[in-house]
KOLVO-318495 format. One line per 4 residues: number of its first residue (from 1); their letters; for each residue z, x, y of N, C-alpha, C. Coordinates in steps of 0.05 Angstrom, whole numbers. Layout:
NUM	A	Z/X/Y/Z/X/Y/Z/X/Y; ...
This chain:
1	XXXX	-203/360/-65/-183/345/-80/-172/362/-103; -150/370/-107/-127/377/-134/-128/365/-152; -149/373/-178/-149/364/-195/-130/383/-219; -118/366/-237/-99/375/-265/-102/361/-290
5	XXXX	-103/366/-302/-95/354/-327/-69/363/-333; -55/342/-349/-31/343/-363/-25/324/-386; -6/317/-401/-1/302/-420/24/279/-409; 17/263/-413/41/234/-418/57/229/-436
9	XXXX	79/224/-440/98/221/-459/95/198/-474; 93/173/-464/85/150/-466/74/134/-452; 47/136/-451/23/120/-425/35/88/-429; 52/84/-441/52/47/-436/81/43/-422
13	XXXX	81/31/-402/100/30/-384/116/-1/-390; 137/-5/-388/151/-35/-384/146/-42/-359; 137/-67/-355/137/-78/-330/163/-86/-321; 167/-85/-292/186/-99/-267/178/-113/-245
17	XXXX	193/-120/-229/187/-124/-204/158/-143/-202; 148/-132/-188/122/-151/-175/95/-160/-213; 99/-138/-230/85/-146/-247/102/-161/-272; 131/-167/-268/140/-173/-285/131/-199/-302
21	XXXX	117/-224/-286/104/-245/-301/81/-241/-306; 62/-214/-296/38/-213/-304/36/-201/-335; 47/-182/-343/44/-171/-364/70/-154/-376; 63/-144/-399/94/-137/-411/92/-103/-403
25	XXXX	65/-98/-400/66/-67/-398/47/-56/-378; 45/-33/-362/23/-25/-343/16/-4/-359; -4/12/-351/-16/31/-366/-34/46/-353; -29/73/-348/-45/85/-325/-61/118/-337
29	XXXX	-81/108/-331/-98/135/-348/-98/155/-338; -101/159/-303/-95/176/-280/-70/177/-270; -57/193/-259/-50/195/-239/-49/202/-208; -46/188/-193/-66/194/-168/-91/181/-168
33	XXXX	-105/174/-142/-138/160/-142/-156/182/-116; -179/191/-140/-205/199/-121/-209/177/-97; -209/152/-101/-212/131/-74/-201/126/-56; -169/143/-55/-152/145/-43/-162/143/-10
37	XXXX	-190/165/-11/-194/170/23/-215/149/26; -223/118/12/-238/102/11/-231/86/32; -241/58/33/-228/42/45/-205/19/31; -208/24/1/-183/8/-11/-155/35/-5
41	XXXX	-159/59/-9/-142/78/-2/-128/68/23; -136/60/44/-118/65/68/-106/42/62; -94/21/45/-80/-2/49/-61/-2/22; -72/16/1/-60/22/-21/-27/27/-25
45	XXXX	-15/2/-35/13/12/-29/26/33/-48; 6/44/-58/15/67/-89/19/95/-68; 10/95/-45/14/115/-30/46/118/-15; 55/96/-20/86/102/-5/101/107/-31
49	XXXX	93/111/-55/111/113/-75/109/148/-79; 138/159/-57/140/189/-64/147/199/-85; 153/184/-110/167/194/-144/129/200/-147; 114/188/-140/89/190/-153/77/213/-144
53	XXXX	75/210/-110/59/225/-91/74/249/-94; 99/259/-90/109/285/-84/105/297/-61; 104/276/-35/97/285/-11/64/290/-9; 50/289/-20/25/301/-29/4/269/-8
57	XXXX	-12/274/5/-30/256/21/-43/241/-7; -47/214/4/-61/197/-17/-90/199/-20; -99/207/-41/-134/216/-39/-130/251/-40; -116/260/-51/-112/291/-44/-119/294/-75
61	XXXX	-104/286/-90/-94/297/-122/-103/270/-142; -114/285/-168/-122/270/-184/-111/277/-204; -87/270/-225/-87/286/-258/-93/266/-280; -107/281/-303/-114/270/-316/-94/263/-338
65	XXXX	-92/242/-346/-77/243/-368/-90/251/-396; -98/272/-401/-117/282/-423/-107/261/-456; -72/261/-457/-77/248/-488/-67/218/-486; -79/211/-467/-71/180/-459/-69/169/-488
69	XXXX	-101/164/-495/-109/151/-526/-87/160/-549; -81/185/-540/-62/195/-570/-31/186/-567; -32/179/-542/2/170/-538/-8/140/-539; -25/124/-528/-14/90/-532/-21/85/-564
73	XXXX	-35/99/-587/-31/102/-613/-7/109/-628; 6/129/-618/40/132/-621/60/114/-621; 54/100/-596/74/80/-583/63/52/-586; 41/48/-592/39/21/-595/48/7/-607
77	XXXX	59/11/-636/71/-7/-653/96/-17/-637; 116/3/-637/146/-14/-622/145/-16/-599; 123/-16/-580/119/-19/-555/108/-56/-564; 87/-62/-577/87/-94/-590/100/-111/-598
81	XXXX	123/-93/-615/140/-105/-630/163/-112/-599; 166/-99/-589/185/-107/-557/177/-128/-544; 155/-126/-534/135/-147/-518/139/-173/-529; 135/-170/-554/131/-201/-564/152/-210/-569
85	XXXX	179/-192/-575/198/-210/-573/213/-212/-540; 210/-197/-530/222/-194/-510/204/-216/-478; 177/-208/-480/163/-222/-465/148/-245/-476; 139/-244/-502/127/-273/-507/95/-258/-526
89	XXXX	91/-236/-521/60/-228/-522/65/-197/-505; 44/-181/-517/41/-161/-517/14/-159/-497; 18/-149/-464/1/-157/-450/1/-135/-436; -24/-115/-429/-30/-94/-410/-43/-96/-389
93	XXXX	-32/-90/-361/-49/-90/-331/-52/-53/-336; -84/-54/-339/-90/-27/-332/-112/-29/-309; -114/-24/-273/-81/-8/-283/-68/-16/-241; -56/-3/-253/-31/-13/-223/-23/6/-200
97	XXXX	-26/24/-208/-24/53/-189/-47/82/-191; -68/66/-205/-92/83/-203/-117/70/-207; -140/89/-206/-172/67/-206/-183/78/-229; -179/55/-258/-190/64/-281/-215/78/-289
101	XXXX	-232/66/-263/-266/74/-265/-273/95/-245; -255/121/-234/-265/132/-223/-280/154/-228; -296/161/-202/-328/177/-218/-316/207/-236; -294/212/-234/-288/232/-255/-281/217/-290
105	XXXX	-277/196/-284/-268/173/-313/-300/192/-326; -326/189/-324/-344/191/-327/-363/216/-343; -347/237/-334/-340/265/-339/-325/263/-362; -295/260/-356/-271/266/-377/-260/239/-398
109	XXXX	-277/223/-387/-267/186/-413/-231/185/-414; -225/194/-402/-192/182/-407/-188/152/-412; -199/141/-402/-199/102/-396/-223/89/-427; -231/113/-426/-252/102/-449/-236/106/-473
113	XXXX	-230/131/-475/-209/137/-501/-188/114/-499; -174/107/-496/-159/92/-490/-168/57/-498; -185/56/-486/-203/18/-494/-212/27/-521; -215/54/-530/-225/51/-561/-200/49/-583
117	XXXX	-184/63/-566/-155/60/-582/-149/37/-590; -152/22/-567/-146/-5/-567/-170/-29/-586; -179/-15/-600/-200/-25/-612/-183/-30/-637; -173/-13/-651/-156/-8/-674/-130/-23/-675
121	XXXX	-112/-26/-641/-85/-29/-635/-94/-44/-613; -107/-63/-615/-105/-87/-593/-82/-98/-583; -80/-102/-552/-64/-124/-543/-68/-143/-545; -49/-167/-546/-49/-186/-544/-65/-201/-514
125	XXXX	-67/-182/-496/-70/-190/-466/-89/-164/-465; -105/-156/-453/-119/-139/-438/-126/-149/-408; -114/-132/-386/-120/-135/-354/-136/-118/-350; -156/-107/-336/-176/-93/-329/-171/-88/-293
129	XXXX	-156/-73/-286/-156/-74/-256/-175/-50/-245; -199/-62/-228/-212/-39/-213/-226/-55/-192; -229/-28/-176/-249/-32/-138/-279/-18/-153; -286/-7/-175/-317/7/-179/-333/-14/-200
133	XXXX	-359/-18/-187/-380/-23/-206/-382/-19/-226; -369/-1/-226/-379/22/-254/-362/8/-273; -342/-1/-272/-329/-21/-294/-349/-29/-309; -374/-34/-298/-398/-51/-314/-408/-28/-342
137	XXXX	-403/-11/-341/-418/10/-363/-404/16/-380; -381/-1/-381/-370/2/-416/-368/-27/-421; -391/-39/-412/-391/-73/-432/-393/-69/-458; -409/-61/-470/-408/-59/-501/-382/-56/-508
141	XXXX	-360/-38/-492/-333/-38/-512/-323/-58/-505; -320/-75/-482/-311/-98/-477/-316/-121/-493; -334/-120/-508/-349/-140/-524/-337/-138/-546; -331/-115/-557/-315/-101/-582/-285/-123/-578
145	XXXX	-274/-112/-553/-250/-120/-555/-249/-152/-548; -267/-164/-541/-263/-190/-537/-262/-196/-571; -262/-183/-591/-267/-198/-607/-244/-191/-634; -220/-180/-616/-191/-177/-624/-172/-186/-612
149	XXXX	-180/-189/-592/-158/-198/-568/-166/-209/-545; -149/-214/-522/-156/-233/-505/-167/-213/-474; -187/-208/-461/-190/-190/-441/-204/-203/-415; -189/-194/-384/-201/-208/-365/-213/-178/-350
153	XXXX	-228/-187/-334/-239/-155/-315/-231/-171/-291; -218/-160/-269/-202/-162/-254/-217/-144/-225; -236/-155/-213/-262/-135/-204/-249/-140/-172; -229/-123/-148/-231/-128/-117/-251/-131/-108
157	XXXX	-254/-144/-87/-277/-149/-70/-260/-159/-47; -254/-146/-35/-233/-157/-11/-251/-167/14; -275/-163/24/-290/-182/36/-310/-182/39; -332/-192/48/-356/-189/50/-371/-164/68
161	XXXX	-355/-156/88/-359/-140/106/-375/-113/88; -397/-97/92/-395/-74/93/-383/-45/98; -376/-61/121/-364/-33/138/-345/-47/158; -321/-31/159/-306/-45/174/-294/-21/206
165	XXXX	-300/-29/221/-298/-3/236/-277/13/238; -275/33/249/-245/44/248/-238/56/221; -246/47/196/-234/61/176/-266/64/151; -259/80/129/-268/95/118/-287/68/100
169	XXXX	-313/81/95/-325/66/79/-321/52/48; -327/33/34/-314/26/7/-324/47/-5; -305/49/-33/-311/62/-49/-331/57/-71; -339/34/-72/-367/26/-81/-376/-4/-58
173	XXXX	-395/-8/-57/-407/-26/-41/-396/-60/-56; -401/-66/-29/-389/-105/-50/-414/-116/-60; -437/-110/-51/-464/-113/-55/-462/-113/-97; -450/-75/-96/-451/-64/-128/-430/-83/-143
177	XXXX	-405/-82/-133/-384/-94/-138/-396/-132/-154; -411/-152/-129/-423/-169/-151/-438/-167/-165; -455/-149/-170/-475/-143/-181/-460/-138/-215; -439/-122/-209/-423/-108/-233/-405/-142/-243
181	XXXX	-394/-152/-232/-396/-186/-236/-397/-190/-243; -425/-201/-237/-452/-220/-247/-458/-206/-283; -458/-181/-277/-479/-176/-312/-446/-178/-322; -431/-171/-327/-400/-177/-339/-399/-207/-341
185	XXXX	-408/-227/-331/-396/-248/-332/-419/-261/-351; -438/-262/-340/-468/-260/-358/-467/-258/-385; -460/-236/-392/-456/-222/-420/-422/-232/-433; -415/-252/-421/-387/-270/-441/-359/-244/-435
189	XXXX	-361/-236/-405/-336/-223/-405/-317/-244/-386; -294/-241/-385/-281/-272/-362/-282/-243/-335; -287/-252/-322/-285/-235/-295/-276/-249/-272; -250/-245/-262/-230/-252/-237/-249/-238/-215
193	XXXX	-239/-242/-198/-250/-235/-165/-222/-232/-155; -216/-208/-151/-194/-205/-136/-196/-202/-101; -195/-209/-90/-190/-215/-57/-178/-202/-48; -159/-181/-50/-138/-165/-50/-144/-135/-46
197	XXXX	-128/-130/-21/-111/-147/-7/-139/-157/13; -125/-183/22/-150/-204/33/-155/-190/65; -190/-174/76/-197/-172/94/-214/-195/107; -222/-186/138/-237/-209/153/-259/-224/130
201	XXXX	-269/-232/134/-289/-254/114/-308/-253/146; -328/-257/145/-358/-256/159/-368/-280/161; -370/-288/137/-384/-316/131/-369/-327/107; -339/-347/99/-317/-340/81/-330/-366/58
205	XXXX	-350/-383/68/-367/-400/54/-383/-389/41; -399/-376/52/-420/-356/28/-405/-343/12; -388/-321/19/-364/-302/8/-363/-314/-17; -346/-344/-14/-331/-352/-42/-355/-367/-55
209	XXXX	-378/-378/-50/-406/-381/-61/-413/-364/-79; -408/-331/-70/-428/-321/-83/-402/-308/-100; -374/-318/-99/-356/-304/-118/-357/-325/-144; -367/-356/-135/-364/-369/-148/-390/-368/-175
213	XXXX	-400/-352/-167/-431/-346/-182/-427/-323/-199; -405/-315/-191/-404/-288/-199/-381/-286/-216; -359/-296/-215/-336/-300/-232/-326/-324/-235; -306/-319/-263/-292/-349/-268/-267/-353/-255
217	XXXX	-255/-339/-246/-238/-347/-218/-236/-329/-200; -216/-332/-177/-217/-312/-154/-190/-313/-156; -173/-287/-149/-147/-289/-136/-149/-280/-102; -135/-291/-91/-132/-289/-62/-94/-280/-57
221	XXXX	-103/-250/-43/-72/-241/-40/-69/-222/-15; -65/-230/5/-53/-221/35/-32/-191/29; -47/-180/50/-19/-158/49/12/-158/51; 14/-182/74/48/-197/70/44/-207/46
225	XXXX	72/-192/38/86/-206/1/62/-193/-21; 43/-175/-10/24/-167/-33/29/-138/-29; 47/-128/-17/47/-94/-18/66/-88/-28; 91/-97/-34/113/-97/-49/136/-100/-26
229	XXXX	130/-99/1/142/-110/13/145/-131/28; 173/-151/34/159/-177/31/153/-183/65; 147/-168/74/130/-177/107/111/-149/111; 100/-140/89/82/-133/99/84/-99/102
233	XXXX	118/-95/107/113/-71/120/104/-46/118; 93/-40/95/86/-27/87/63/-17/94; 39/-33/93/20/-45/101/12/-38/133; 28/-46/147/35/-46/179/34/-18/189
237	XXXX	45/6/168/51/28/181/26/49/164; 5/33/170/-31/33/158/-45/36/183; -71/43/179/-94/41/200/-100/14/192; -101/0/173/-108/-29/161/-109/-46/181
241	XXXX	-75/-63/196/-75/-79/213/-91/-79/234; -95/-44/250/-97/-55/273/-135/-57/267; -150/-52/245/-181/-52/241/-184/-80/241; -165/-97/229/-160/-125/218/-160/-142/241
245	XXXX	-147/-135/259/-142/-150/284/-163/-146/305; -177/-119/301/-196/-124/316/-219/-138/318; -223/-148/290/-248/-169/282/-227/-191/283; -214/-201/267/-195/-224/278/-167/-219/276
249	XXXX	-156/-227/306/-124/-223/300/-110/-244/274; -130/-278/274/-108/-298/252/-115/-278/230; -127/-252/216/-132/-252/187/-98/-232/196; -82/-234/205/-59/-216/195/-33/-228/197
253	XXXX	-36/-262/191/-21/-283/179/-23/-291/160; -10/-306/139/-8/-323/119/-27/-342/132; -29/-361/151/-46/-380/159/-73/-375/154; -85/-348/155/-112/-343/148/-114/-344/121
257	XXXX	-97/-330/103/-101/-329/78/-97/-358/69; -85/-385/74/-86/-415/68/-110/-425/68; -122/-410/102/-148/-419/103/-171/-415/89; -168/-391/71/-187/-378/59/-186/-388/27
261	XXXX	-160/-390/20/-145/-411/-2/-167/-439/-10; -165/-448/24/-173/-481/12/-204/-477/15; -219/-463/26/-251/-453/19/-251/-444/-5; -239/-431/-12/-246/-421/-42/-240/-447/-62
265	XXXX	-222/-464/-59/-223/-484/-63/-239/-499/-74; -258/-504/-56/-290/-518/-59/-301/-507/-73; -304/-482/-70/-325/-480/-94/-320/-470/-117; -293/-458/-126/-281/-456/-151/-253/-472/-155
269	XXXX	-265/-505/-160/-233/-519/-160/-218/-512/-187; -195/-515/-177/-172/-505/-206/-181/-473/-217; -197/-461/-199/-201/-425/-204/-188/-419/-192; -161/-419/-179/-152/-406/-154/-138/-393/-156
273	XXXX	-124/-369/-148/-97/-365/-157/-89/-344/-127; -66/-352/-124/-56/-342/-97/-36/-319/-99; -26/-293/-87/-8/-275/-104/-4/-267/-131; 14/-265/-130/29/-262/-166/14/-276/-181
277	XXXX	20/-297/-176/7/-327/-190/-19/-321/-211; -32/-310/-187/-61/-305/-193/-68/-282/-208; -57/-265/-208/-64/-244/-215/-51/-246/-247; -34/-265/-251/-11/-282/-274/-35/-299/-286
281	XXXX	-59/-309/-274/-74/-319/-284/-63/-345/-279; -45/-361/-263/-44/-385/-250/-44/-402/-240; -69/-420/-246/-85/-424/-220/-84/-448/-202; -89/-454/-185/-82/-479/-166/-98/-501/-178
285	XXXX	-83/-521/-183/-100/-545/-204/-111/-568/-176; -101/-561/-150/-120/-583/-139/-125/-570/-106; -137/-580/-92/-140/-572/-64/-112/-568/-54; -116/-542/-41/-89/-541/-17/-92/-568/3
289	XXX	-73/-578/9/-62/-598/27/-61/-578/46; -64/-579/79/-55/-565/98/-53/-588/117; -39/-577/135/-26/-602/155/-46/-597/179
């Protein structure tokens, strides 16, 4: 893998498009993901975006953004002052086109510098988006910042499966993944369950059991309308579908993801949140009706 460092002009991005009701700004510490050649990699729609990639295979290149912390200190003031008038609140999804906790984060702290920054220059909103365990080993700063501002950890777990044949192993286990959960939720952090994008389920009653034990809600989000394109296609022109269909062809409908909707249902009522919605923090206030 092509690793670089370089500098950012301004790490805080304006939101559009698909994140535009989630937050006022994205914020990306990396560029490029080590997990790329994982199994969240092959379904990753950050890989069709060639302004990013440069033709370059997804899982190839990593750069670091070395003065992340020194640019969202720069820019934070009139980056707040925008947000709040412009969106309502000053709200960050970190992150949206990379994996905050990957095993080089660990080595070089880009993501760490950055949550400390934000210690000083809180948002109003803190999003936490990651597929690693390892999210779990900067609780203490999480704890910090719960206690300026508002912060959710936003933890994938797309299904129970271990291993799914045909394609590349997770990039941390789901086993670690609740484990990383459980002590986050434990210790007074709010921790989502992201479902996303939604694979076969094994046993989809235990699944949302043990998500319900593990976090204070779940979002559930299908690759149709969750890749940025709205059937999917993106998605389609993946090794993804055809692994998907070989354990079940219904999981590569909307009809599966309803089904998986109203189980989660049961055991986290009014935790729900379906697409956008959910990830918006929106959550379904009563059982899906299905015909």
């Amino acid at each position: 893998m092509e690793l670089s460092v370089v500098e950012i002009g301004n790490v805080l991005t304006r939101t559009s498009g698909y994140l535009h009701t989630v937050s006022s700004h994205s914020l990306q510490p990396y560029r490029g993901c080590s997990f790329g050649r994982a199994l969240c990699g092959v379904g990753c729609y950050v890989q069709h975006n060639g302004h990013l990639t440069h033709g370059r295979p997804w899982g190839s290149f990593l750069e670091l953004r070395q003065n992340a912390a020194e640019s969202y200190r720069a820019h934070v003031a009139a980056e707040r002052r925008w947000a709040r008038a412009a969106r309502g609140r000053f709200a960050i999804f970190m992150s949206s086109a990379t994996e905050p906790f990957l095993p080089q984060e660990f080595r070089y702290g880009v993501t760490r510098g950055v949550l400390e920054a934000m210690l000083d220059e809180p948002p109003d909103l803190l999003i936490l988006q990651t597929h690693s365990h390892r999210v779990a080993e900067y609780l203490p700063l999480y704890l910090q910042l719960l206690r300026v501002g508002e912060l959710r950890v936003h933890l994938s777990i797309e299904t129970d499966r271990e291993q799914i044949a045909g394609l590349p192993p997770h990039a941390s286990s789901v086993d670690a993944r609740f484990a990383a959960a459980r002590a986050l939720k434990q210790a007074g952090v709010p921790v989502v369950i992201t479902v996303s994008p939604l694979l076969p389920i094994a046993d989809p009653e235990r699944f949302f059991e043990r998500v319900a034990e593990a976090a204070d809600a779940v979002v559930i989000d299908h690759f149709i309308g969750g890749d940025g394109s709205p059937d999917g296609g993106r998605t389609r022109r993946t090794e993804l579908p055809a692994a998907m269909s070989a354990i079940d062809p219904e999981s590569l409908g909307l009809e599966y993801r309803e089904r998986m909707v109203a189980i989660a249902q049961r055991h986290l009522p009014g935790r729900v949140g379906v697409n956008i919605d959910g990830f918006a923090g929106r959550w379904l206030t009563a059982p899906v009706q299905r015909s």
